[in-house]
Backbone of each chain as ProteinMPNN parsed JSONL, in Angstrom:
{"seq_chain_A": "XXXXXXXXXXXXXXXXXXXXXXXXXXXXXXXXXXXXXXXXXXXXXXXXXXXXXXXXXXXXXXXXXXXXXXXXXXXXXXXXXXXXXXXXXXXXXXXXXXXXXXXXX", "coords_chain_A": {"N_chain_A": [[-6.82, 0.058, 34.468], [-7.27, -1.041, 37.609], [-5.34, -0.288, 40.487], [-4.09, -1.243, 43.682], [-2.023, -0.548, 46.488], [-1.131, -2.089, 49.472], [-0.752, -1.271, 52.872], [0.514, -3.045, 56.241], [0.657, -3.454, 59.813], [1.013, -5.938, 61.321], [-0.483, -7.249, 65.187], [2.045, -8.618, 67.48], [1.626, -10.985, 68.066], [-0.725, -11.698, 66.824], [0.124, -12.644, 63.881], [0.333, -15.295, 62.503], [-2.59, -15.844, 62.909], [-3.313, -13.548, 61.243], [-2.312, -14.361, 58.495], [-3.771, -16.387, 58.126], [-6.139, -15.027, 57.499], [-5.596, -13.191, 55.804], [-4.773, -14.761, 53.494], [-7.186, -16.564, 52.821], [-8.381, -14.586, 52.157], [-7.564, -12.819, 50.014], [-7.343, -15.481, 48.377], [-10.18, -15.883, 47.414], [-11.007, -13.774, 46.902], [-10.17, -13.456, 44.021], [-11.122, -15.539, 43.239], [-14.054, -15.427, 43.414], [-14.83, -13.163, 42.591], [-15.403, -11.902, 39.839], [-14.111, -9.28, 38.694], [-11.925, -8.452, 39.932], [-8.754, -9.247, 39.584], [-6.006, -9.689, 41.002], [-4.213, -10.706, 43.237], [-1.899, -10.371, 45.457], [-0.15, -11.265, 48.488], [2.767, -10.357, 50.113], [5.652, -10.266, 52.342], [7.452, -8.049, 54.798], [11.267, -7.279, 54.56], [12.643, -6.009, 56.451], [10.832, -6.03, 58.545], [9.379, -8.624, 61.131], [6.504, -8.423, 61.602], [5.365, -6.522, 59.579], [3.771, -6.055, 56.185], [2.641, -6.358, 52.933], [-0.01, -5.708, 50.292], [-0.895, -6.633, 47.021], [-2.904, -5.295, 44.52], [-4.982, -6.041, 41.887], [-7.741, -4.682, 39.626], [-11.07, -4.667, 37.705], [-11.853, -2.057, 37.156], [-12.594, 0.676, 39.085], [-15.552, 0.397, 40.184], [-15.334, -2.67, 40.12], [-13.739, -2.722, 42.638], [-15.386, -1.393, 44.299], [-17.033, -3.433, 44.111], [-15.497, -5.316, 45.602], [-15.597, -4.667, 48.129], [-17.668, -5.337, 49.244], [-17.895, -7.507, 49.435], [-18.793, -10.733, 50.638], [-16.439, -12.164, 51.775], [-15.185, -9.939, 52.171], [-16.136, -8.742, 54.121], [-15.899, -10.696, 56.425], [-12.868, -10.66, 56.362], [-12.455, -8.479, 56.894], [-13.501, -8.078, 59.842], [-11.442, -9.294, 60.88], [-8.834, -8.5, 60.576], [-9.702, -6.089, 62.666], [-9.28, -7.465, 64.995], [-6.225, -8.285, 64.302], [-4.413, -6.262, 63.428], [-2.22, -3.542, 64.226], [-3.786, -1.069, 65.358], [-4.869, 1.802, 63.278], [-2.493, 1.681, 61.576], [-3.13, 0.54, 58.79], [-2.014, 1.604, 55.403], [-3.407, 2.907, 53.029], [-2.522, 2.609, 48.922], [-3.865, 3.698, 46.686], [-4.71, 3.532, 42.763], [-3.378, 3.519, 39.392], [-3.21, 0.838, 36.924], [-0.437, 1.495, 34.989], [1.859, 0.22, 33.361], [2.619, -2.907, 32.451], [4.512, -5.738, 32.509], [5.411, -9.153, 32.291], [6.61, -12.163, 32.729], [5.346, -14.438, 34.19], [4.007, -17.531, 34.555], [0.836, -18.589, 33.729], [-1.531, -19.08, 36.091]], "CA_chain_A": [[-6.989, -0.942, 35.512], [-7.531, -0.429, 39.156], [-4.549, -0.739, 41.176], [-4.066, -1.056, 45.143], [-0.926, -1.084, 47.207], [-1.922, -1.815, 50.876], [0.89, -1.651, 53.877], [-0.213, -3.377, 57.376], [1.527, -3.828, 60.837], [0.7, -6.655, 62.905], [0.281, -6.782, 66.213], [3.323, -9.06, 67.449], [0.767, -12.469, 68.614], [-1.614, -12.158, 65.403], [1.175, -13.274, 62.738], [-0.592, -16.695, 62.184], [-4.221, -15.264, 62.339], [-3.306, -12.793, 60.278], [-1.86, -15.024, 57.399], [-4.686, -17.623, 57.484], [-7.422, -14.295, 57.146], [-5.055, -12.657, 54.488], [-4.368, -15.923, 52.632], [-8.278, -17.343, 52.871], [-9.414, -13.391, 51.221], [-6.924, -13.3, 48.9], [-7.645, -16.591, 47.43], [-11.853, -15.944, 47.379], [-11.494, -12.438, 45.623], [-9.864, -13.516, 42.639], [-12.246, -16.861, 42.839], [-15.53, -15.309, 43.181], [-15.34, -11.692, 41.964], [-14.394, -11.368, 38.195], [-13.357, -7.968, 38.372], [-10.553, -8.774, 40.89], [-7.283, -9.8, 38.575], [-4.904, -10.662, 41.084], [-4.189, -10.118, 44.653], [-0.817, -11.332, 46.35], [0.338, -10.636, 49.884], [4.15, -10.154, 50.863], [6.26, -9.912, 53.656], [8.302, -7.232, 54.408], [12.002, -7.781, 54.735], [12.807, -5.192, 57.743], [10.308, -6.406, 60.033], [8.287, -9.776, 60.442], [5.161, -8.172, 61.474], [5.249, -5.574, 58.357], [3.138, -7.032, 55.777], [2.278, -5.068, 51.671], [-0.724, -6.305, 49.682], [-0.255, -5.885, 45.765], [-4.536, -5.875, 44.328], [-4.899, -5.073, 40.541], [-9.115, -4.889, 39.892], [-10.899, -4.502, 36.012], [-11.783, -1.054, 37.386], [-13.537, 1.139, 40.693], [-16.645, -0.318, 40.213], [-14.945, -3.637, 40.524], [-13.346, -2.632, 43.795], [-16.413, -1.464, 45.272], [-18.051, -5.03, 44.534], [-14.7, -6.372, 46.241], [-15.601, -4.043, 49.387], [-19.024, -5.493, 49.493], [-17.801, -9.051, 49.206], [-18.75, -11.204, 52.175], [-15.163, -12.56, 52.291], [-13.804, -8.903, 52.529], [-16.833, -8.266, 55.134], [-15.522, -11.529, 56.973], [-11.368, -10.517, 56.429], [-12.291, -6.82, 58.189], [-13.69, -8.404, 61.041], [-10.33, -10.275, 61.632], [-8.302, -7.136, 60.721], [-9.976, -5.467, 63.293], [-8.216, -8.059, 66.145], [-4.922, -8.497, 64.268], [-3.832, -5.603, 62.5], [-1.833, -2.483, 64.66], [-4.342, 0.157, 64.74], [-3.922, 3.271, 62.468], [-1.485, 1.172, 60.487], [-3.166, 0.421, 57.328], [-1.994, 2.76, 54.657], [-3.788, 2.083, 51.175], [-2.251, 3.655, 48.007], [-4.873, 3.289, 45.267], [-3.979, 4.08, 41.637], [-3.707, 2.977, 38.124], [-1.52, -0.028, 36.336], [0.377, 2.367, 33.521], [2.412, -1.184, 32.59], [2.576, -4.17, 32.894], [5.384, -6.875, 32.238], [5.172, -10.334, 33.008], [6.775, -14.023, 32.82], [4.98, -15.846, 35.073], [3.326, -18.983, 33.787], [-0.569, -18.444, 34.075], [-1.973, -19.764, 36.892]], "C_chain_A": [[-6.682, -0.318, 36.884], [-6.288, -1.181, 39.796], [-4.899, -0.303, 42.818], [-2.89, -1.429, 46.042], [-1.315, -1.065, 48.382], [-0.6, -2.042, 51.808], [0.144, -1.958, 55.527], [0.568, -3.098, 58.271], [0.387, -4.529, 61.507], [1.157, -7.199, 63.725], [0.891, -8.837, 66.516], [2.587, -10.786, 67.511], [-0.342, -12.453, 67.949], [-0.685, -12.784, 64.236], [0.149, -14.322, 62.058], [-1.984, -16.373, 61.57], [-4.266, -14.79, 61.163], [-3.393, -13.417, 58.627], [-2.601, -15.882, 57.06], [-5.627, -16.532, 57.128], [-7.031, -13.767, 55.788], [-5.614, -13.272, 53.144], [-6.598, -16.207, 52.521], [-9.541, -15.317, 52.062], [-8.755, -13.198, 50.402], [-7.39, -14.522, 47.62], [-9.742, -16.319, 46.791], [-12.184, -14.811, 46.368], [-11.235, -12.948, 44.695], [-11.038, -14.945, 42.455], [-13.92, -16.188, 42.244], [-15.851, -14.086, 42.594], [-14.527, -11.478, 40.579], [-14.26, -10.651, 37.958], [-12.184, -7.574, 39.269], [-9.324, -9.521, 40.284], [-6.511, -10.563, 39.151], [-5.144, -9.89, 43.103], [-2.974, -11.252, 45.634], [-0.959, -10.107, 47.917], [2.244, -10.901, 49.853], [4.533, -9.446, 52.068], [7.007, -8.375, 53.532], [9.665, -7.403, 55.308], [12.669, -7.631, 56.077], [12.435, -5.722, 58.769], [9.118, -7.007, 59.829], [6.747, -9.507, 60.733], [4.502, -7.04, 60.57], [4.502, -6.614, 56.858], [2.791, -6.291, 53.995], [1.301, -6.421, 50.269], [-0.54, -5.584, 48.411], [-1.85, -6.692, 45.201], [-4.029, -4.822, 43.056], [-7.237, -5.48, 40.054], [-9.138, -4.166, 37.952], [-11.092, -2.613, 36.242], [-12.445, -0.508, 38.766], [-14.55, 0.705, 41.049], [-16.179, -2.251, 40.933], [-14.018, -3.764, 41.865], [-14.209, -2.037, 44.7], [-16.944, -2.913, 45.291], [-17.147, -5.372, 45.357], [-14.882, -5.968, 48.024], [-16.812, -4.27, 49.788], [-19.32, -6.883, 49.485], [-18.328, -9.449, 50.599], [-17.284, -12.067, 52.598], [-14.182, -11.331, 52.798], [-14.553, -8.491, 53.979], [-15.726, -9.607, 56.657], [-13.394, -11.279, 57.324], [-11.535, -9.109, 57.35], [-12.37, -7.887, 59.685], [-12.371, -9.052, 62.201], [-8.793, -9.283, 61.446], [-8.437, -6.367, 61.942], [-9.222, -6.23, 64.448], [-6.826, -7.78, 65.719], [-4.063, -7.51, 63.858], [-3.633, -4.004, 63.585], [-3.109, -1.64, 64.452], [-4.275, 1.467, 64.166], [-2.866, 2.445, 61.966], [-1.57, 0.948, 59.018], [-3.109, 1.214, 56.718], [-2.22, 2.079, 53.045], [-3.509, 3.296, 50.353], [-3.178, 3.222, 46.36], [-4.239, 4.189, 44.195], [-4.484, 3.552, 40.531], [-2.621, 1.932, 37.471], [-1.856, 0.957, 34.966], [1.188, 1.231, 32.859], [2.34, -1.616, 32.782], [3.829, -5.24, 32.154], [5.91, -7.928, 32.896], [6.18, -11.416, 32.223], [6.38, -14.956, 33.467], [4.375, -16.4, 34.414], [2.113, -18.535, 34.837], [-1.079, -19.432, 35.502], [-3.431, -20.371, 36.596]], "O_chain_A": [[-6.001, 0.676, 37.136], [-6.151, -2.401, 39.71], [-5.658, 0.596, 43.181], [-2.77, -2.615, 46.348], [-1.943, -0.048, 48.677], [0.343, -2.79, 51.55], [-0.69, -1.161, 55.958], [1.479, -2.38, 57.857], [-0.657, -4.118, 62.014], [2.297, -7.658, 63.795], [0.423, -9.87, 66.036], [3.18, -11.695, 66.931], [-1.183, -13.234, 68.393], [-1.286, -13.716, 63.702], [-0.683, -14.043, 61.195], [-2.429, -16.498, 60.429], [-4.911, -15.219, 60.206], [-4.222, -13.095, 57.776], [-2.486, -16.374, 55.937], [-6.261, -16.959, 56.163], [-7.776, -13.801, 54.809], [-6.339, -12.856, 52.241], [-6.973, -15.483, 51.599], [-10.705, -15.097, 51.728], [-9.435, -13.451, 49.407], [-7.653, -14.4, 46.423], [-10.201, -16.725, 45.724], [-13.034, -14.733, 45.482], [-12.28, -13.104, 44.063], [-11.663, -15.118, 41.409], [-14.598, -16.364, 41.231], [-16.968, -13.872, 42.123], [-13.399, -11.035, 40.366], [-14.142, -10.595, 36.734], [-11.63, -6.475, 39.255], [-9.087, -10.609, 40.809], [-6.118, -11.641, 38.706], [-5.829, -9.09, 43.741], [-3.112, -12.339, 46.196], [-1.44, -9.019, 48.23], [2.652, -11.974, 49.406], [4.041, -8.471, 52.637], [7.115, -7.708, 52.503], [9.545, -7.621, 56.513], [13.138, -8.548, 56.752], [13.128, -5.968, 59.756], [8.182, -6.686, 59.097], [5.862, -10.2, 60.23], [3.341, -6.666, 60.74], [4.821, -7.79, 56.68], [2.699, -5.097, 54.278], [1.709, -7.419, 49.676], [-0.186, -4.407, 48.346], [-2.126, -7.889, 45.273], [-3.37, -3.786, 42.959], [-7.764, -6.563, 40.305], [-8.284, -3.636, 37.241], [-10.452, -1.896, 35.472], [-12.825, -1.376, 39.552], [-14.7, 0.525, 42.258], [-16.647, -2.81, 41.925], [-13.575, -4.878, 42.145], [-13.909, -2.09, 45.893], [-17.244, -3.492, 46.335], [-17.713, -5.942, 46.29], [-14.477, -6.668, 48.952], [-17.248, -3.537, 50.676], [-20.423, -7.429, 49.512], [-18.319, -8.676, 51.556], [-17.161, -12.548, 53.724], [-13.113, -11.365, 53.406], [-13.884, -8.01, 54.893], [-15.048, -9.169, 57.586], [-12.81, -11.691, 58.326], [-10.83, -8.803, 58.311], [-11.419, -8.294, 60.353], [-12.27, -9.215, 63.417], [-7.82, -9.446, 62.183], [-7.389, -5.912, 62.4], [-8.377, -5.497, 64.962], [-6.118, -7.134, 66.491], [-2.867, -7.801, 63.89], [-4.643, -3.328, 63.78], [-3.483, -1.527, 63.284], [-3.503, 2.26, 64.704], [-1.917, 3.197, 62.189], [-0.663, 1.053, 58.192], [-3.979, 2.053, 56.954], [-1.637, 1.284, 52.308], [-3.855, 4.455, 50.581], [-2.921, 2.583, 45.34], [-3.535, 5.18, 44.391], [-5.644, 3.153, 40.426], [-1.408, 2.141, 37.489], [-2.852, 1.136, 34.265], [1.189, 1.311, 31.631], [1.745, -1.501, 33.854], [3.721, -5.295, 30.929], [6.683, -7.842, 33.85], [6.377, -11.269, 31.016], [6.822, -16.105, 33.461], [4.022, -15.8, 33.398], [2.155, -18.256, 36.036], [-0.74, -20.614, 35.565], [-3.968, -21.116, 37.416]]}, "seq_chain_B": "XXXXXXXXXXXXXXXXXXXXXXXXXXXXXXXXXXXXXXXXXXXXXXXXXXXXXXXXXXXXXXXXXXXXXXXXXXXXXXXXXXXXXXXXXXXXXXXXXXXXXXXXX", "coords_chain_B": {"N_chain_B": [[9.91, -16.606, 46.803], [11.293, -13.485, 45.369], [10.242, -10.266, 46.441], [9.519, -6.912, 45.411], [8.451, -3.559, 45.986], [8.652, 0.199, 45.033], [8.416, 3.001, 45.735], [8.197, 6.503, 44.493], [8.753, 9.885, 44.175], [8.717, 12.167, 41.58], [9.582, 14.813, 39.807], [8.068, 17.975, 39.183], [7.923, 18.971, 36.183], [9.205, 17.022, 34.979], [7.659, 14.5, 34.396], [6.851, 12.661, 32.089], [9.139, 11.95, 30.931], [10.146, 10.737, 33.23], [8.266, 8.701, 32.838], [8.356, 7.161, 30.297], [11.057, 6.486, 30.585], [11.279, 4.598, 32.955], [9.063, 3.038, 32.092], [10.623, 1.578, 29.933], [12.911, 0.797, 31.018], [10.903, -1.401, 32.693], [10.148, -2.954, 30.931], [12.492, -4.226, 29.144], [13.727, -5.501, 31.799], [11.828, -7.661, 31.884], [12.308, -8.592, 29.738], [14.844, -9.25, 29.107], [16.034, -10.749, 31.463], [16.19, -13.428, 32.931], [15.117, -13.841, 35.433], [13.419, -12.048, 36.273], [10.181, -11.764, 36.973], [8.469, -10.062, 37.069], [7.343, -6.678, 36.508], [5.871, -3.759, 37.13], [4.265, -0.454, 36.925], [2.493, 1.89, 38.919], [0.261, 4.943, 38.546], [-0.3, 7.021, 41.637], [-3.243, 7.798, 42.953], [-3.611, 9.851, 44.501], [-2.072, 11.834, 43.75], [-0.302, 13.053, 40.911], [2.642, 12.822, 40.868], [3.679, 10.983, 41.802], [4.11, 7.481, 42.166], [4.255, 4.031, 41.893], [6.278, 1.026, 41.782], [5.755, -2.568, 41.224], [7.64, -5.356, 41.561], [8.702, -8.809, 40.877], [10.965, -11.625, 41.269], [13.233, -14.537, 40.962], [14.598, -14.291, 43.198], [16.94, -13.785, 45.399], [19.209, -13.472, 43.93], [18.942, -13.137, 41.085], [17.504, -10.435, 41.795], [19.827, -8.778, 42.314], [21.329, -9.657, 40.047], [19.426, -7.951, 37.714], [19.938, -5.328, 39.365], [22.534, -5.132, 38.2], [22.391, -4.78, 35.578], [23.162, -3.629, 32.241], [19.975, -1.962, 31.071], [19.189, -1.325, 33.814], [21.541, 0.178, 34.654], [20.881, 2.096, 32.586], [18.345, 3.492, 33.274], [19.202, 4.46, 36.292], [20.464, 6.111, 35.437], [18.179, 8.078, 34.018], [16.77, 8.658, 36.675], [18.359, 9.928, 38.391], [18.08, 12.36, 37.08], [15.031, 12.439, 37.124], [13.887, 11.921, 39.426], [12.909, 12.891, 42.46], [15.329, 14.318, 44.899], [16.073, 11.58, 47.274], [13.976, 10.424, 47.68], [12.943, 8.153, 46.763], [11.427, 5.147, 48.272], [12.093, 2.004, 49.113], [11.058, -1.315, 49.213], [11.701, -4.349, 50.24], [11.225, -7.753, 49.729], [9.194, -11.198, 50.551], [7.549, -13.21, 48.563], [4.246, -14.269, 49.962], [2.026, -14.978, 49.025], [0.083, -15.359, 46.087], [-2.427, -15.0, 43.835], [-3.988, -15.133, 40.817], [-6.321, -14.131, 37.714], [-5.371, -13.218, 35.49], [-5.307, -12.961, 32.085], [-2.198, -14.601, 30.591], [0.567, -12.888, 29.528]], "CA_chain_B": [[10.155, -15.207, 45.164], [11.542, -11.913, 45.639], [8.947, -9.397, 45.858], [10.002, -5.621, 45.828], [7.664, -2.737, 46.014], [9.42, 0.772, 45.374], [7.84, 4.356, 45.565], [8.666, 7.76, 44.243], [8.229, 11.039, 43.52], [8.798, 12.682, 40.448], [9.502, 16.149, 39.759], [6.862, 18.042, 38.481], [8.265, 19.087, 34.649], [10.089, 15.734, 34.406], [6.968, 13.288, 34.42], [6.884, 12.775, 30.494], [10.91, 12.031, 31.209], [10.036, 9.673, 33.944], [7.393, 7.39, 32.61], [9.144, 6.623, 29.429], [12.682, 5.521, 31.184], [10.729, 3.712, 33.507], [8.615, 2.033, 31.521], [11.664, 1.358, 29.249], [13.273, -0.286, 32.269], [10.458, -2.23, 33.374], [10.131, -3.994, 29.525], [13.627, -5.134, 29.382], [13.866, -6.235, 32.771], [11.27, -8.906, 32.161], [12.883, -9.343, 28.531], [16.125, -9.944, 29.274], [16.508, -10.714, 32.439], [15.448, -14.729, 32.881], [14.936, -13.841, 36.844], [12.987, -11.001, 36.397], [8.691, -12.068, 36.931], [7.248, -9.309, 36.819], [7.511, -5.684, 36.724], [4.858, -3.291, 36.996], [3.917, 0.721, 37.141], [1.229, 2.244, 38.977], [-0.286, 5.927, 39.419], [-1.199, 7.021, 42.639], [-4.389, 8.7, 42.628], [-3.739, 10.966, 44.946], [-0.714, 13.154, 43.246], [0.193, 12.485, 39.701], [4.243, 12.653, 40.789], [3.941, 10.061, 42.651], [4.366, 6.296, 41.418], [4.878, 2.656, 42.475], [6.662, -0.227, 41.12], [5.682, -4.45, 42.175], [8.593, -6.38, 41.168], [8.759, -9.878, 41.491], [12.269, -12.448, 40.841], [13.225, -15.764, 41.439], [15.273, -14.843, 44.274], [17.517, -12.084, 46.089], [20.428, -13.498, 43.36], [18.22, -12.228, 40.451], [17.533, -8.994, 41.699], [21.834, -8.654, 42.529], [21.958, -9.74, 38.51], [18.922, -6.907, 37.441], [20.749, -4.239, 39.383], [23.975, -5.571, 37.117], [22.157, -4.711, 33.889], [22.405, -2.097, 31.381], [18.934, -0.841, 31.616], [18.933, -0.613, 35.008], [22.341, 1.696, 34.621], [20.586, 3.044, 32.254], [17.373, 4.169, 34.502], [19.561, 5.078, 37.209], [20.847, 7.586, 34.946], [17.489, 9.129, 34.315], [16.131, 8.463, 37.939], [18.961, 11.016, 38.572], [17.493, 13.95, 36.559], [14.003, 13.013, 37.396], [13.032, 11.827, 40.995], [12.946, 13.944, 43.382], [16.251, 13.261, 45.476], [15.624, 11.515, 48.208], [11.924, 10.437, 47.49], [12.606, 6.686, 46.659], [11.316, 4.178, 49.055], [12.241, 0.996, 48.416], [10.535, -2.616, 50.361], [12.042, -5.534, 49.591], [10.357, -8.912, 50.833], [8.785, -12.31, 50.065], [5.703, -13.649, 48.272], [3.832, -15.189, 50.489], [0.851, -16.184, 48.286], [-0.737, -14.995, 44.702], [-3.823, -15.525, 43.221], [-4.331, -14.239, 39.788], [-7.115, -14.624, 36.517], [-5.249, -12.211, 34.216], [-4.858, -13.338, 31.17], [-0.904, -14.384, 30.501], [1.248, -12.293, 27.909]], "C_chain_B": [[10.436, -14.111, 46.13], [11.144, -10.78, 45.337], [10.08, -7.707, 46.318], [9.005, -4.421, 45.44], [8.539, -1.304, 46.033], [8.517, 2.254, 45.342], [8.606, 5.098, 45.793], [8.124, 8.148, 43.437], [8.753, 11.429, 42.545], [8.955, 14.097, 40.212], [8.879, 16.504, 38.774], [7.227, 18.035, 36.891], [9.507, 17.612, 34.346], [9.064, 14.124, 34.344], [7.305, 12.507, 33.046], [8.271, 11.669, 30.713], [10.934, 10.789, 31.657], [9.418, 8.23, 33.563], [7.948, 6.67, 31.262], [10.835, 5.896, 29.572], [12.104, 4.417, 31.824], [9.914, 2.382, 32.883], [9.936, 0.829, 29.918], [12.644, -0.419, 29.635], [12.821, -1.624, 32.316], [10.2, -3.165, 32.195], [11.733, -4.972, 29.53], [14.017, -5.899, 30.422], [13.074, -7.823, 32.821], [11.901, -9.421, 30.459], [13.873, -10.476, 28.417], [16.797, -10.026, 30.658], [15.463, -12.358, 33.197], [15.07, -14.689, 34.22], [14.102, -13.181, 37.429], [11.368, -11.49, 35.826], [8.175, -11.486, 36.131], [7.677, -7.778, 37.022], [6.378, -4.312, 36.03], [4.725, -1.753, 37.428], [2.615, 1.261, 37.318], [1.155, 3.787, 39.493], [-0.353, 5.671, 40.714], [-2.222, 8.317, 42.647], [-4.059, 10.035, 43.244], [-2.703, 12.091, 44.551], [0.076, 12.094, 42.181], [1.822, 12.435, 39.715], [4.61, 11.91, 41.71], [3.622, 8.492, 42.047], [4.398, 5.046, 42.175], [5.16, 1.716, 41.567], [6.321, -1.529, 42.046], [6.401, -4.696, 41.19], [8.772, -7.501, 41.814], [10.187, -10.806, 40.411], [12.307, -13.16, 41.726], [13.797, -15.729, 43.087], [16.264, -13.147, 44.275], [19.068, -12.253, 45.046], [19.701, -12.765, 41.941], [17.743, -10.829, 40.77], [18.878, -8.742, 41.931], [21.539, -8.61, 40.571], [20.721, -8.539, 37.702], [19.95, -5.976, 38.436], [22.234, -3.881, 39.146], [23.483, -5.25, 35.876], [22.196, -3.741, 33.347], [21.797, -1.65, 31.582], [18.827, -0.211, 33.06], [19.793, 0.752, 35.341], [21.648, 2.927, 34.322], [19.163, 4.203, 32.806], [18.093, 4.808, 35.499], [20.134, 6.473, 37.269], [19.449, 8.729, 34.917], [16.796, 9.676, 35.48], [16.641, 9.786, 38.747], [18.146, 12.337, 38.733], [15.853, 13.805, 37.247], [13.053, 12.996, 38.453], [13.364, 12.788, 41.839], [13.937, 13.034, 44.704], [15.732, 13.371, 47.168], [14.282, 10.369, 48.735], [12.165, 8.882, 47.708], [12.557, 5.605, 47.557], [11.201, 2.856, 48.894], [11.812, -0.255, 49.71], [10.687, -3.911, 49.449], [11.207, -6.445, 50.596], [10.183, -9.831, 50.109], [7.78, -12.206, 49.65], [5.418, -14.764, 48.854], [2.74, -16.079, 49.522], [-0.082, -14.978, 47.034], [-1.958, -15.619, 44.391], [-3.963, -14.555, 42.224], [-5.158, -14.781, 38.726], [-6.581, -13.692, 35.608], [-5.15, -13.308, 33.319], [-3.47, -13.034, 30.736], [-0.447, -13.793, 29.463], [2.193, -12.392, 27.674]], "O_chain_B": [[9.998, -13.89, 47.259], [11.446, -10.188, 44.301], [10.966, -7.527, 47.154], [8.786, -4.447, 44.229], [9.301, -1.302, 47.0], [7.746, 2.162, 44.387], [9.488, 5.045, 46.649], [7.442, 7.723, 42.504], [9.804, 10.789, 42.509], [7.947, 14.628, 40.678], [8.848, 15.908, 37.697], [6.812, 17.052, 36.278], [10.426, 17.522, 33.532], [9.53, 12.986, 34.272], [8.181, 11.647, 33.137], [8.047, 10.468, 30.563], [11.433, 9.839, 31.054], [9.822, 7.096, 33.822], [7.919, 5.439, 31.299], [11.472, 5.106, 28.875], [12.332, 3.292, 31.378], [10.071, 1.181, 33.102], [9.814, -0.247, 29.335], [12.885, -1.549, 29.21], [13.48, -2.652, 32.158], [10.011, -4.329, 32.55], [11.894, -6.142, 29.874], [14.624, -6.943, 30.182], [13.439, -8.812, 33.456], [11.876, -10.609, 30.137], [13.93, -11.644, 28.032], [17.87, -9.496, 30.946], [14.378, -12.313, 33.777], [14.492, -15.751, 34.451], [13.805, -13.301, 38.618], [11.157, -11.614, 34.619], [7.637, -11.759, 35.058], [8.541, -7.683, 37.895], [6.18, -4.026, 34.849], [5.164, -1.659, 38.574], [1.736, 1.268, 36.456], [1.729, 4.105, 40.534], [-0.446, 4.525, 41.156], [-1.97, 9.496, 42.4], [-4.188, 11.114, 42.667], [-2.657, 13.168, 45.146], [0.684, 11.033, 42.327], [2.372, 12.047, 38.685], [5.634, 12.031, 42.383], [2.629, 8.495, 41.32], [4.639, 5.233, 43.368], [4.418, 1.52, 40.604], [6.525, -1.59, 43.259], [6.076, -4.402, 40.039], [8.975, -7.529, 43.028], [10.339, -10.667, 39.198], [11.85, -13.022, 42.861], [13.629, -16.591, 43.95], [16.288, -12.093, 43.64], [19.976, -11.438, 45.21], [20.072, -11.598, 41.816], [17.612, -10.076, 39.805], [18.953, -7.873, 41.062], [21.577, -7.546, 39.953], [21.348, -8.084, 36.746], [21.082, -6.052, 37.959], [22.926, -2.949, 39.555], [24.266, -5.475, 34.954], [21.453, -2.816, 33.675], [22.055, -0.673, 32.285], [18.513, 0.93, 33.397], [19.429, 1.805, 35.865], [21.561, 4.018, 34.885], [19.131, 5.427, 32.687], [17.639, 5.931, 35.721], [20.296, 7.371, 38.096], [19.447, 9.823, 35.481], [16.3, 10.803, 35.497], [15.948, 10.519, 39.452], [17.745, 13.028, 39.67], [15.371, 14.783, 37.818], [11.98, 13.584, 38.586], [14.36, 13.479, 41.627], [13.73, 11.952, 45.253], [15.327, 14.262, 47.915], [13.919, 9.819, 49.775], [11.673, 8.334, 48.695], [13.623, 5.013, 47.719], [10.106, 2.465, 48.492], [12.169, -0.139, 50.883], [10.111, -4.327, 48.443], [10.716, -6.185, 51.695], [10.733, -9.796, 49.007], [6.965, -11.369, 50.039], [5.889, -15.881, 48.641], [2.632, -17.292, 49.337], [-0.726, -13.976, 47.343], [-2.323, -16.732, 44.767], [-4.054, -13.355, 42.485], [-4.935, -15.979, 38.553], [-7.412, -13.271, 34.804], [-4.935, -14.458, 33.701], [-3.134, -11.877, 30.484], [-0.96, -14.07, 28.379], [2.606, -11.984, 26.589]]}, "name": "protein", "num_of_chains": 2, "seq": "XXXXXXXXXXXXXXXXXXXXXXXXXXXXXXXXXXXXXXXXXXXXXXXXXXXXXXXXXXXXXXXXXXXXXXXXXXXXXXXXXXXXXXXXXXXXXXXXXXXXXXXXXXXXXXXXXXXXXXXXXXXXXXXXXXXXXXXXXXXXXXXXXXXXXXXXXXXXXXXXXXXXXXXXXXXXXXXXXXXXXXXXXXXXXXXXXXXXXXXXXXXXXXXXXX"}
């Protein structure tokens, strides 16, 4: 499985923006693309415009469709206002485990 | 929820070493540890001694009672011999918002 850790900074008077573009592509990948598993956002504790996306996909193929989505075409565009420039650092990978309790959504 | 994201390196002849404590860890933690979500291991593509954990708990008193547990002692013991000292970057924070279709286990 296709993993993706993503780390943002935004800038200090996007916060809001940011969190409705996050939140509104977040929710659409896992809706409309069935090779998109999961996709949270968190804060980060240090500092409130620090931001770390946690994306698990069925594999690469299924993270190119997610880069060809029109919700991810529509979430760049709003990246491109809110998000520090040169800040995004994406660590792509593989899930090696997995262990869960959450109640299915 | 109490999200925590942690990365590190690995020293090269101690991977083997590493992924079996770790994954050790990250089973019991969601076993026995009623606070403990989720806990997860991912490659990073770009250099096989390099790693990330997403951990998720009810709250910043559940992760206090995981870094009270046996396993975790007992990881910290091998974390010793096999990270590279220094390496581990640890980001604690919130979940702002999930969206997932895995299938629960």
């Amino acid at each position: 499985m296709f993993s993706l850790v993503v780390q943002v900074e935004v800038q200090p008077d996007r916060r809001e923006e940011f969190l409705t573009g996050i939140a509104a592509n977040a929710a659409a990948s896992v809706r409309d693309e069935p090779g998109c598993l999961r996709f949270d956002v968190c804060s980060v504790a240090a500092d409130p415009h620090r931001f770390v996306f946690y994306e698990l996909y069925t594999g690469v193929e299924a993270f190119a469709a997610h880069k060809a989505s029109p919700h991810f075409t529509q979430w760049r565009r709003i990246a491109e206002r809110v998000l520090v420039p040169g800040s995004q650092l994406n660590t792509p990978g593989e899930l090696l485990c997995t262990h869960t309790s959450e109640e299915s959504s």
